[in-house]
N, C-alpha and C positions, 0 to 999 in steps of 0.2 A: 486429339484424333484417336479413333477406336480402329486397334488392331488386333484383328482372328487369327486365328492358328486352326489348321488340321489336322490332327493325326489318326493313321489305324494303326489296331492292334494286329502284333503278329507273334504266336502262340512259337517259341523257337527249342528247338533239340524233343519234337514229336517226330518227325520220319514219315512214313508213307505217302500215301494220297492225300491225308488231311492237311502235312506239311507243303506239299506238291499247290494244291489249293490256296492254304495261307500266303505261299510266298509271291506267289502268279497274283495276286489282289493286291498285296502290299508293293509290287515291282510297277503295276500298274499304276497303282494311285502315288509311287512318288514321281513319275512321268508327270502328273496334272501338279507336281508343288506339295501334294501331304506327307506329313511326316511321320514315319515311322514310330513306336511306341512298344518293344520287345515285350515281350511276357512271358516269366520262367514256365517249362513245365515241373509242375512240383506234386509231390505227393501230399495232396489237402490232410489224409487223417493220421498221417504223422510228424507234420510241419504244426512247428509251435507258432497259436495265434498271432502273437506281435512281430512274432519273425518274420512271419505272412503281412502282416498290415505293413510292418516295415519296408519290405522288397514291393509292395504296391505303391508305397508313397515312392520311393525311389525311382519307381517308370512312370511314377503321373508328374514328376519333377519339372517344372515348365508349364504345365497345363493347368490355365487361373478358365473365370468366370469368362463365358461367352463363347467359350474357344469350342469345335466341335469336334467330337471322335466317334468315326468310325470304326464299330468296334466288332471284329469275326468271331462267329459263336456258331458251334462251342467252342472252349479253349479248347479242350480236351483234357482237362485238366477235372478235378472231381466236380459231379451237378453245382455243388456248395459254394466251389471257389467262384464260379460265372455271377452268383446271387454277392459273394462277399464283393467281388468287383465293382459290381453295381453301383453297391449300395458306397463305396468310396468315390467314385465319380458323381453319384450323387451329391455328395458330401462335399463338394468342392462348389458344387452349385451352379443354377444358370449356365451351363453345359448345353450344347444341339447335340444329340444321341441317336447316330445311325447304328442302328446294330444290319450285319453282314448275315442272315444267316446259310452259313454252308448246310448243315443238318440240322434234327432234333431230335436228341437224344431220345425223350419218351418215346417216340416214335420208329426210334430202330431197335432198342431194347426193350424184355418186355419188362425184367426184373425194375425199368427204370421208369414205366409207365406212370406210377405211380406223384414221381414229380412231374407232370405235366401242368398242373395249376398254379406252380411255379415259376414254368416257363411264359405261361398264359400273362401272371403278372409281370413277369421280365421286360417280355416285346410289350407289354402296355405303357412300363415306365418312358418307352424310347420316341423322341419326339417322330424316324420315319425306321423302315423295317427294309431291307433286299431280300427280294422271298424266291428261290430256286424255279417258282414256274406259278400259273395262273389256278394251277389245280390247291396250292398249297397257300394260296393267299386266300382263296374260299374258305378251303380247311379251319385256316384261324381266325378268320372272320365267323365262322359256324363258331370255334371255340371260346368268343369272347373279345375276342383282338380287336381292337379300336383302332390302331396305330395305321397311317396311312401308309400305304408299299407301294415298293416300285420291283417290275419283275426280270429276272439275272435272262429266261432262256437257256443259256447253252454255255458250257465253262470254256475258255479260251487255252489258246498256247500263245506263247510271244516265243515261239522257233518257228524260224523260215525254211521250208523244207523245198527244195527243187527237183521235180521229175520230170525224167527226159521220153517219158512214153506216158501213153492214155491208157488207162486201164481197162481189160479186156472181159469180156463174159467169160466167167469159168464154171462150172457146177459145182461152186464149192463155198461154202459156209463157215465164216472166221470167225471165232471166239478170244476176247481176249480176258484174262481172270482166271479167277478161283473156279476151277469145274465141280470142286468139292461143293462148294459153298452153292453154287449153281443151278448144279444137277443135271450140267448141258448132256455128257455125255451119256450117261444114264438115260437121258427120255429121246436121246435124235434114234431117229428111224437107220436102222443097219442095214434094212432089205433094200439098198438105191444106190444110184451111181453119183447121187450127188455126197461130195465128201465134207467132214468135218474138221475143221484145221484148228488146234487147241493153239494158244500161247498164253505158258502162265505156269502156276505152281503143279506140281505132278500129284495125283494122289492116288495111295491103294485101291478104291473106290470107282478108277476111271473104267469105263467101258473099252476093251479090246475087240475090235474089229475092221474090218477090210476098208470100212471107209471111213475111219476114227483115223487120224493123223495128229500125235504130240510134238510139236516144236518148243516146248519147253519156256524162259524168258529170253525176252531179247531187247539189247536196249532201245532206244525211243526212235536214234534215227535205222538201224537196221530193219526193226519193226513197222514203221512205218512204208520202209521202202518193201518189205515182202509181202504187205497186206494189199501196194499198190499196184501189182502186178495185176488182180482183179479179185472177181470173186462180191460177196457180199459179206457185211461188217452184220454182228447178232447183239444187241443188247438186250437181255431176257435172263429171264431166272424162271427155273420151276419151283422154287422155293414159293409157295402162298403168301407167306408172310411178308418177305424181300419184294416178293409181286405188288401188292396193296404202298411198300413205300414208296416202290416205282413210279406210284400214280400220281408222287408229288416231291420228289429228288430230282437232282438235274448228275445226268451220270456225267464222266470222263469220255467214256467208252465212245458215245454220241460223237463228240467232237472227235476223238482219233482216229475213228473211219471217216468222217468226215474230210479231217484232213488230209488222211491216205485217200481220200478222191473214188471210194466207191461206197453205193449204194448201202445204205442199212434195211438189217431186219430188224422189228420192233412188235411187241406185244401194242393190241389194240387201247391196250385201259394204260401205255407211257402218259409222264406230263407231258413231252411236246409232240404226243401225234400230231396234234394241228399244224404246227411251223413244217411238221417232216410233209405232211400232207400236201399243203399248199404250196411247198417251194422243192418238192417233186424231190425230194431227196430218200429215199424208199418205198420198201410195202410193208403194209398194215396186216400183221396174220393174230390169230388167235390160238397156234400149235404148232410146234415144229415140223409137224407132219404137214397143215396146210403149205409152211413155209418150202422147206422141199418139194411140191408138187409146183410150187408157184418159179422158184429156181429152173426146176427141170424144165417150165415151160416156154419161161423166157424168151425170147426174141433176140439176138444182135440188137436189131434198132432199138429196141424197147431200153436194155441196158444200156445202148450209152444216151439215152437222152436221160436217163438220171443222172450220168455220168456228169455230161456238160450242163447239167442244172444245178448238179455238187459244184463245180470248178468256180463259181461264184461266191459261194462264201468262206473259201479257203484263205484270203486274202486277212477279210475282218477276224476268222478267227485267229490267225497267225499273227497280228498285229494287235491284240486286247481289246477289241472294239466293244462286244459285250459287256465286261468288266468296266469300260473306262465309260461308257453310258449310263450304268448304273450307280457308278461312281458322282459324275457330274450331274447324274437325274436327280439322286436323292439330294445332294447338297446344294440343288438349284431350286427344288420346290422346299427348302427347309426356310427361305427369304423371299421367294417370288411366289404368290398365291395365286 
């Protein structure tokens, strides 16, 4: 009798958002039975070759022929180390090979562009693909990509958050992130009564005025709970470059006003305008200035029927539903045709 095994990989002692991501997909997929498979991060161009093939063989330890792994990429580890991975689960053979992918490198750097026909070959080698959103499965399919995908939407939380009130109309505009990195405050309009409420890193660079408001960091459940009071959530950058990845990245951002239960702003060229579209959970602007004029005009009613069209998917994102569909999608069309 023939028995599988599943595991993903989970890139351990990275930190931020990338970490925040790996461990929410791995915390997921051991609820469905897969098993976990650690991954140092290590410095590729001063780690010696066999010390590296060595500590690889050591976390593929268990995983024979047939078995499938789901594998999150990038590690964030060097371009080089995701190819040398590869090519040892290759090397093991007759493997089903989902890669996960959170981002793509070429694609946020420029200095790293350059490997992108690398990556091209990567996602080909893999029997199916999780691609962040439907703008970014075009993409690699324009690129070359053969590999069938199945698409993530929107990242999840597995925390249960409980508010005791509905959140209200306010004329005011939440940011949560890097304003440096941004450029939020720099380009909102200072001449309105609609205000801009920062949370996140401070920087020399920020814009000071009457209706600029810094709150600094705040952890996740206090954050949550002062974003719910009302107001509307911003995912946008004036960065060009950051803008165009926008067009096929699935942010955090999304889901955390989401889960705080109010309405988002979003540039027109996001990957999920469409879902935000159709399931009335924001507005669609082209400028922070449209976007302000669109606040100030608002309605009561207007606001909360976004409001109570949000309150429906708080539930799935709070419990991994996303996650655990792509999960189950890809490893049920790896044997069901």
């Amino acid at each position: 009798m023939l028995f599988m095994s599943i595991y993903i990989t989970n890139t351990y002692a990275l930190g931020g958002i990338a970490s925040k991501a790996q461990n929410l997909v791995t915390e997921e997929a051991k609820k469905l039975g897969i098993e976990e498979i650690r991954i140092p991060y290590i410095d590729y161009e001063s780690e010696d070759r066999n010390n590296m093939s060595n500590k690889i063989d050591g976390v593929l330890t268990g995983v024979t022929s047939g078995d499938t792994i789901i594998y999150q990429n990038p590690t964030w580890n060097d371009p080089n180390f995701d190819i040398f991975f590869m090519n040892k689960l290759l090397g093991i053979g007759n493997l089903n090979i989902i890669i996960f992918i959170h981002d793509i490198r070429p694609m946020m750097f420029l200095t790293e562009q350059i490997n992108m026909p690398s990556y091209i070959e990567l996602f080909n080698v893999a029997n199916y693909l999780i691609v962040p959103s439907k703008n970014m499965a075009q993409y690699l399919g324009e690129k070359g990509v053969t590999t069938p995908m199945v698409t993530q939407h929107l990242w999840d939380s597995n925390k249960e958050m409980v508010f005791q009130e509905v959140s209200k109309l306010k004329r005011q505009i939440n940011f949560i992130g890097n304003d440096a990195k941004f450029m939020i405050s720099k380009n909102f309009p200072t001449n309105s009564d609609v205000t801009l409420e920062l949370y996140g890193r401070k920087n020399d660079e920020m814009v000071k005025a009457e209706n600029i408001n810094y709150h600094g960091f705040l952890d996740e459940y206090n954050l949550l709970h002062e974003l719910h009071k009302g107001g509307f959530g911003l995912v946008w950058t004036e960065d060009m470059y950051w803008r165009e990845y926008m067009r096929y990245n699935t942010s955090f951002k999304t889901s955390t006003y989401l889960r705080a239960g109010i309405p988002l702003i979003v540039h027109e060229s996001i990957s999920c305008r469409k879902m935000i579209e159709d399931n009335h959970w924001g507005i669609i602007v082209n400028s922070l200035a449209e976007a302000v004029e669109k606040v100030k005009a608002m309605t009561v009613e207007e606001y909360n029927s976004y409001v109570e069209a949000i309150q429906g998917i708080k539930y799935p994102l709070e419990h991994g539903y996303f996650t655990k569909k792509v999960l189950v999608d890809s490893v049920y069309k790896l044997f069901v045709h």
